[in-house]
MIDO-318501 format. One line per field, with one value per residue (C-alpha): residue number from 0; residue in one letter; x, y, z. Coordinates in nm, 3 decimals. Example, Ala and Ser with C-alpha at 12.3 -4.5 7.8 and 13.67 -1.06 7.14 Angstrom:
<domis>
nr <- 0 1 .
rest <- a s .
east <- 1.230 1.367 .
north <- -0.450 -0.106 .
up <- 0.780 0.714 .
</domis>
This chain:
<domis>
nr <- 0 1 2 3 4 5 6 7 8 9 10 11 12 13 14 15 16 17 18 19 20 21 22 23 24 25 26 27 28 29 30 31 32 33 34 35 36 37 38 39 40 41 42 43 44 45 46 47 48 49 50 51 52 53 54 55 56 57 58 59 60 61 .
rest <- x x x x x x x x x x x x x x x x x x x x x x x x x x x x x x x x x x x x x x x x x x x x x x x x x x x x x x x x x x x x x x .
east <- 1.295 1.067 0.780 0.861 0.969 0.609 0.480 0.654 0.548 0.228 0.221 0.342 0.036 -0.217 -0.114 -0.121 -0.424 -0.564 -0.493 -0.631 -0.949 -0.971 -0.899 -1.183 -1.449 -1.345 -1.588 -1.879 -1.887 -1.693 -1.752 -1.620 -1.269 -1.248 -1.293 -1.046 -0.765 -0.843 -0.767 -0.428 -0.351 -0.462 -0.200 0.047 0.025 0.074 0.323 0.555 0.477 0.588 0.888 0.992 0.966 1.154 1.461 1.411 1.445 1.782 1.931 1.870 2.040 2.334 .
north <- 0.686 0.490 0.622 0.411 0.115 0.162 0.189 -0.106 -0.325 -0.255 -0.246 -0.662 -0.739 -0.531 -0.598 -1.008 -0.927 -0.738 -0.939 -1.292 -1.087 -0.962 -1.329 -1.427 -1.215 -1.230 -1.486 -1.398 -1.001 -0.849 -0.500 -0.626 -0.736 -0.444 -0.226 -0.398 -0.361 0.024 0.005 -0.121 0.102 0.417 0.256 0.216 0.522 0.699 0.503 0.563 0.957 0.961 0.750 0.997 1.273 1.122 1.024 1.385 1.563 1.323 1.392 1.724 1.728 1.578 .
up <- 0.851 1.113 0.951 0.637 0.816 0.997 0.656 0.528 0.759 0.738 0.363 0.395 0.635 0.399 0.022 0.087 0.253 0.004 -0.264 -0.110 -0.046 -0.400 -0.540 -0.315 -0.415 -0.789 -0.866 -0.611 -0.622 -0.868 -0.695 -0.343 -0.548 -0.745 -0.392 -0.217 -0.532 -0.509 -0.088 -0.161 -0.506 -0.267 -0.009 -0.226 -0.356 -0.047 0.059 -0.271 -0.212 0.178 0.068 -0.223 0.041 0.298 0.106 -0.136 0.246 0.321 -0.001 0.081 0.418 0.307 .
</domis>
């Protein structure tokens, strides 16, 4: 599970991050906010897949 953890933590530097940047930009360059809300969807999404993967295997195991 420390690759989660390693996940999460960097998921709660990068979404905040992410969305002050695309709150930024909204006004001034709608393409520059609209980029950096599909950097953190892509994150997200692989995050959600390596966490359904790693708790699928420890069901498994158990």
């Amino acid at each position: 599970m420390s690759l989660v953890k390693t996940l999460s933590i960097i998921g709660m530097v990068f979404f905040p991050l992410c969305l002050i940047l695309s709150s930024v930009f909204a006004e001034s360059d709608v393409e520059a906010a609209a980029g950096w809300g599909l950097f953190a969807a892509l994150y997200g999404i692989g995050y959600s897949i390596t966490t359904f993967v790693k708790t699928k295997n420890l069901a498994k195991s158990e």
